[in-house]
VOMAR-9637 format. One line per field, with one value per residue (C-alpha): x, y, z; residue in three letters. Coordinates in steps of 0.5 Angstrom, whole numbers, always signed. Last residue first. Layout:
u = X/... $
v = Y/... $
w = Z/... $
residu = ALA/... $
//
This chain:
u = +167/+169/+162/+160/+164/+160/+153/+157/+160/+153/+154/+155/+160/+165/+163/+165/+170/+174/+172/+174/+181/+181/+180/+186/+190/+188/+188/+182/+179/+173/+175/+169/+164/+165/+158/+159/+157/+163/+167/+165/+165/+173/+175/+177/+173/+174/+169/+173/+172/+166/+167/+175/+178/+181/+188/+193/+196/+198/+195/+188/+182/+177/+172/+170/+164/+164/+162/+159/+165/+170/+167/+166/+175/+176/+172/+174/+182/+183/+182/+187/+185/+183/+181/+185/+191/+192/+188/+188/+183/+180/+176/+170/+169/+174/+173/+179/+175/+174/+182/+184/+180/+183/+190/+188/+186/+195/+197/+201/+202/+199/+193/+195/+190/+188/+184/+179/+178/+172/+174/+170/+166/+165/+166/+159/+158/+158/+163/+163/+160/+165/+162/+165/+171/+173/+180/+184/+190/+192/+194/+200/+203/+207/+213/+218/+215/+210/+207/+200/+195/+201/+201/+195/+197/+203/+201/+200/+208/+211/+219/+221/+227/+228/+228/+224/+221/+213/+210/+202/+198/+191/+186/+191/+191/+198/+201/+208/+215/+218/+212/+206/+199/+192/+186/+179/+179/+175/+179/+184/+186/+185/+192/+194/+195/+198/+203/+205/+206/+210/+214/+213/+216/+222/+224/+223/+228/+234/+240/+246/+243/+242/+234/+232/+232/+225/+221/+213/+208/+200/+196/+189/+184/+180/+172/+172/+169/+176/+174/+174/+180/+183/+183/+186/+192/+194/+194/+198/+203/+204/+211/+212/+213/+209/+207/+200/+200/+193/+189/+186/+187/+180/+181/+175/+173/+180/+183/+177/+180/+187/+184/+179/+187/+190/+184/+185/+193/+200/+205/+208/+210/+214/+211/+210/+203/+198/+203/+200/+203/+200/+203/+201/+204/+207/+212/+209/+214/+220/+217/+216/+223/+222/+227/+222/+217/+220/+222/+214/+212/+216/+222/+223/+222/+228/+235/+239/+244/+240/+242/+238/+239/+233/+227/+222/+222/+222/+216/+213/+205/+206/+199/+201/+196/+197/+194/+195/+198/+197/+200/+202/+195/+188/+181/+177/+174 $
v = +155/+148/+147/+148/+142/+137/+140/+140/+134/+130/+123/+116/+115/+114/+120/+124/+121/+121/+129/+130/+127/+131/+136/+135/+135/+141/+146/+147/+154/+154/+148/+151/+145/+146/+147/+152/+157/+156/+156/+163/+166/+163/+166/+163/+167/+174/+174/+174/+177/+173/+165/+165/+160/+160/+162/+157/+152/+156/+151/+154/+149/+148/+141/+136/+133/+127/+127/+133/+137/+134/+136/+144/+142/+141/+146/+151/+149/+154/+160/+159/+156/+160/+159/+164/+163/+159/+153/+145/+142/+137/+130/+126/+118/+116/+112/+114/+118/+126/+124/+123/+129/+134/+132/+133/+141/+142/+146/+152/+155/+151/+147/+142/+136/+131/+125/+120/+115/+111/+107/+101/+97/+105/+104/+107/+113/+116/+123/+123/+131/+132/+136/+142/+143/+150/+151/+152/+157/+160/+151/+151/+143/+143/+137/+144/+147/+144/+149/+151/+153/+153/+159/+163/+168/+165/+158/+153/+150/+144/+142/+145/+139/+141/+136/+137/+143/+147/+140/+144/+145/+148/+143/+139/+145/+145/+143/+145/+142/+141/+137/+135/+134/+134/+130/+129/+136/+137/+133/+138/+141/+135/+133/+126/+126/+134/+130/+124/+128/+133/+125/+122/+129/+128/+120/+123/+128/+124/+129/+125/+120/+113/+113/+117/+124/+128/+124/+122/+125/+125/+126/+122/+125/+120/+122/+116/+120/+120/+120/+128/+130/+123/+124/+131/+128/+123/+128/+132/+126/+124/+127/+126/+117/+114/+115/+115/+117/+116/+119/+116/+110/+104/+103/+100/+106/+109/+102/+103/+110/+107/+102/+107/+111/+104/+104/+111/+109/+111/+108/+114/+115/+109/+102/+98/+98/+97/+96/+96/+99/+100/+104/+104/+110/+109/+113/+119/+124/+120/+115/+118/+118/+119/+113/+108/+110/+107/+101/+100/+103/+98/+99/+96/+102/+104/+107/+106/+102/+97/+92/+96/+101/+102/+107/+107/+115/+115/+112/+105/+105/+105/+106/+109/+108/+112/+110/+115/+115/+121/+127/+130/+130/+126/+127/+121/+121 $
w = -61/-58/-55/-62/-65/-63/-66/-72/-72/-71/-67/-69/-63/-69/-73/-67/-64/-71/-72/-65/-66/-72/-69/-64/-70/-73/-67/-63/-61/-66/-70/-76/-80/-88/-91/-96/-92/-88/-93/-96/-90/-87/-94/-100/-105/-101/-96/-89/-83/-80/-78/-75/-72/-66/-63/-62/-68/-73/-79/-78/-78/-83/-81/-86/-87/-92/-99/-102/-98/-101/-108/-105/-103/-109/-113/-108/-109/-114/-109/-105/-98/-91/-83/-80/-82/-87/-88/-84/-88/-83/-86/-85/-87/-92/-96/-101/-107/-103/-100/-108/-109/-103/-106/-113/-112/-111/-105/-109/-102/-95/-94/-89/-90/-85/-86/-82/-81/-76/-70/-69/-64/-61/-53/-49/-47/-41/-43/-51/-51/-46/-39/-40/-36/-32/-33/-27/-27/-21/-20/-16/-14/-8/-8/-7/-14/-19/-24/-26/-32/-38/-43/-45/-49/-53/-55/-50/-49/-49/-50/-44/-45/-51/-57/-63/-60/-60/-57/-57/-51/-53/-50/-46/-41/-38/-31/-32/-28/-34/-36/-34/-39/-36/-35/-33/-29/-22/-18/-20/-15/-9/-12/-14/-21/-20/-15/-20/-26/-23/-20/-27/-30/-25/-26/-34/-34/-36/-34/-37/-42/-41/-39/-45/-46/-48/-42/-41/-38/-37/-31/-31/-25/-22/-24/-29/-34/-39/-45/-48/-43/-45/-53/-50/-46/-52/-57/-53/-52/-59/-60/-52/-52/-46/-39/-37/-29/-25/-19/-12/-15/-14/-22/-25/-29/-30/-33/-38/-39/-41/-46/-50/-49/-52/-58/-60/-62/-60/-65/-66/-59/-59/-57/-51/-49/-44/-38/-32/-24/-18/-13/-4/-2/+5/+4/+1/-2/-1/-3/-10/-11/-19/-21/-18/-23/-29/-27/-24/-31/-34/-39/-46/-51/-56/-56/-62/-65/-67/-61/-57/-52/-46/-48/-43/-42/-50/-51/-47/-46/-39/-34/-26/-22/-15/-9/-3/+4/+7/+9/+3/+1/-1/-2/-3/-10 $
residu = UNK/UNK/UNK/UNK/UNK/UNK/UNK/UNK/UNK/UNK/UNK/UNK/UNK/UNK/UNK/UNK/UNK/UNK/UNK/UNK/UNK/UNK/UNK/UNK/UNK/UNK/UNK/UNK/UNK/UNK/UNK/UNK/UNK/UNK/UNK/UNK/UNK/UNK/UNK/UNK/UNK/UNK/UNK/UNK/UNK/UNK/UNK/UNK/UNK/UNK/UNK/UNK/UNK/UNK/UNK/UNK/UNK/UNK/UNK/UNK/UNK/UNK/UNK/UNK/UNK/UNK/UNK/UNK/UNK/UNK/UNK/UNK/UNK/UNK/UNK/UNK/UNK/UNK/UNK/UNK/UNK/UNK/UNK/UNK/UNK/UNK/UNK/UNK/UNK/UNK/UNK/UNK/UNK/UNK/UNK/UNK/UNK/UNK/UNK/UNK/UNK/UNK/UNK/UNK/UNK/UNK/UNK/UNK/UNK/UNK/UNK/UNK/UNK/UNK/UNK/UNK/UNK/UNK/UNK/UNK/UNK/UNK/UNK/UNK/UNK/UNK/UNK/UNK/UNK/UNK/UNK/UNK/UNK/UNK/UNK/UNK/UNK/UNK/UNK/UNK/UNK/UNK/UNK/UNK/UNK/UNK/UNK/UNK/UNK/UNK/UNK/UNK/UNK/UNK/UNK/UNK/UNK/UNK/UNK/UNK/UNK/UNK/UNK/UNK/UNK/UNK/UNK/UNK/UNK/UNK/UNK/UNK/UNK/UNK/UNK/UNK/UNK/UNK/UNK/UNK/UNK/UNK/UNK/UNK/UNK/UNK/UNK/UNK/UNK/UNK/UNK/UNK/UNK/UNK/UNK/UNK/UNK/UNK/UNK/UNK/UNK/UNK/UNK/UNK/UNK/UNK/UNK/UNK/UNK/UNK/UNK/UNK/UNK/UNK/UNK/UNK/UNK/UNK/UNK/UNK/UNK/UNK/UNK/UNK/UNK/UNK/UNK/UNK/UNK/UNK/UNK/UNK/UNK/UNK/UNK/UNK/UNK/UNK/UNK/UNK/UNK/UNK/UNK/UNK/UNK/UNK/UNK/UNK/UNK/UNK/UNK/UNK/UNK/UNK/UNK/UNK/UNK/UNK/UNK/UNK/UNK/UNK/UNK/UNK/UNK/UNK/UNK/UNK/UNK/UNK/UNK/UNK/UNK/UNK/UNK/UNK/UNK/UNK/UNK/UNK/UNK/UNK/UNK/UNK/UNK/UNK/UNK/UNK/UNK/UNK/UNK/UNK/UNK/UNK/UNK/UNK/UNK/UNK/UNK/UNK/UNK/UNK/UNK/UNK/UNK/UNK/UNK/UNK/UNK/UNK/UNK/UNK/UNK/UNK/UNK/UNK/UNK/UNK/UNK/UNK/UNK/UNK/UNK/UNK/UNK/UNK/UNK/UNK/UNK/UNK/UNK/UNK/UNK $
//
């Protein structure tokens, strides 16, 4: 990828897929997605770091952030791949925005970085932060220092590992965070990017390989006090292909539900996660029926440092790309 600075003339990419950062009023009484990327990026003041950028713009979806699928990030990555941009900037709604950035993080091989962002207030609000998100955004894209990364996620002048950051407020506009140890890995200040913390990052088990024809399913069960047993069996009898048990603390269910959760293990893989959302699983502490021990012998396959969500996205890639979720799961130990 050609090196590039603040005095040069770089080639950005920036790919829309609607979200708050897009949302306009509409006759409902609400705001929804109807921007294009090019009307989004031109309230950022891009020129102002580079005037003779060259911006292309695509719309691959306007949708909320609800409606954010793998198939439009299969799509954001085929872009990469023929792009000629010397980094790319996803715009799209926030509440699936940690989702997006670690779905590219496993699929993005084009070697151009894709940094994703997105906005917390919308384009009618006073103090709108999308335009500054899209110029972090475009800055971190467009820098020599994370070449080496496959993606990231910007936000509130923070650069974040897509692996562990987490949308921690429904509202704020410091919204995301990467638990209490680790925090964000660098920081955008007067147009310069600082990245003390740059992550290594192992090759994906997914990098080269061919776009699966179809996506498998797979379910999320949040395992929390007086969870019923019935709603395991109805996941273990719904044709779904893998499953992730979301447990307490580190990776642990009520007694009651071994039963369930042994029949849906029978059935699918299924992978155990803790519900806390930083931290790793646990694999050696707990012997009581319940436990981390017990559950991992009996099959259950560990998330290691992901949480639930983002281990379900592992376990549809994994399942998908017809590969053993076990083995793919280990490098997340």
């Amino acid at each position: 990828m050609p090196e590039t600075s603040l005095h040069t003339a770089p080639h950005l990419l920036l790919a829309a897929l609607g979200g708050t950062i897009a949302s306009t009023a509409n006759a409902a009484g609400g705001v929804a997605p109807a921007l294009s990327g090019a009307e989004i990026a031109a309230a950022a003041g891009l020129d102002q770091v580079w005037p003779d950028l060259q911006a292309d713009f695509t719309q691959v979806a306007q949708v909320s952030s609800a409606n954010v699928t793998l198939e439009m990030l299969f799509d954001v990555v085929e872009l990469a791949r023929s792009s000629e941009a010397d980094g790319i900037v996803l715009t799209q709604g926030t509440d699936t925005l940690e989702e997006s950035a670690f779905g590219l993080w496993l699929l993005n091989d084009s070697g151009t970085h894709i940094s994703v962002t997105g906005a917390m207030r919308n384009p009618t609000l006073p103090g709108a932060d999308g335009p500054a998100n899209v110029r972090s955004a475009a800055l971190t894209a467009l820098s020599d220092k994370v070449s080496d990364l496959p993606s990231s996620l910007v936000f509130n002048d923070e650069v974040h590992d897509p692996r562990f950051v987490t949308k921690s407020h429904t509202t704020s506009t410091a919204a995301f965070s990467s638990g209490p140890v680790l925090g964000a890995i660098g920081w955008l200040s007067e147009d310069d990017l600082h990245l003390p913390h740059a992550p290594q990052a192992p090759k994906s088990p997914f990098a080269g390989l061919p776009r699966p024809s179809q996506l498998t399913k797979s379910a999320l069960a949040e395992v929390g006090m007086g969870e019923p047993a019935e709603a395991l069996d109805l996941i273990a009898g719904s044709g779904f292909a893998g499953a992730v048990v979301s447990g307490v603390g580190g990776g642990h269910v009520p007694e009651e539900l071994l039963p369930a959760v042994a029949r849906l293990a029978e059935r699918m893989p299924v992978v155990l996660a803790s519900r806390t959302g930083s931290g790793a699983s646990l694999h050696r502490t707990y012997g009581y029926p319940g436990g981390e021990i017990g559950l991992l012998e009996a099959g259950l396959v560990p998330a290691g440092i992901l949480d639930a969500r983002k281990a379900r996205i592992v376990l549809n890639l994994a399942l998908s790309f017809g590969l053993d979720p076990a083995k793919v799961f280990g490098q997340f130990n």
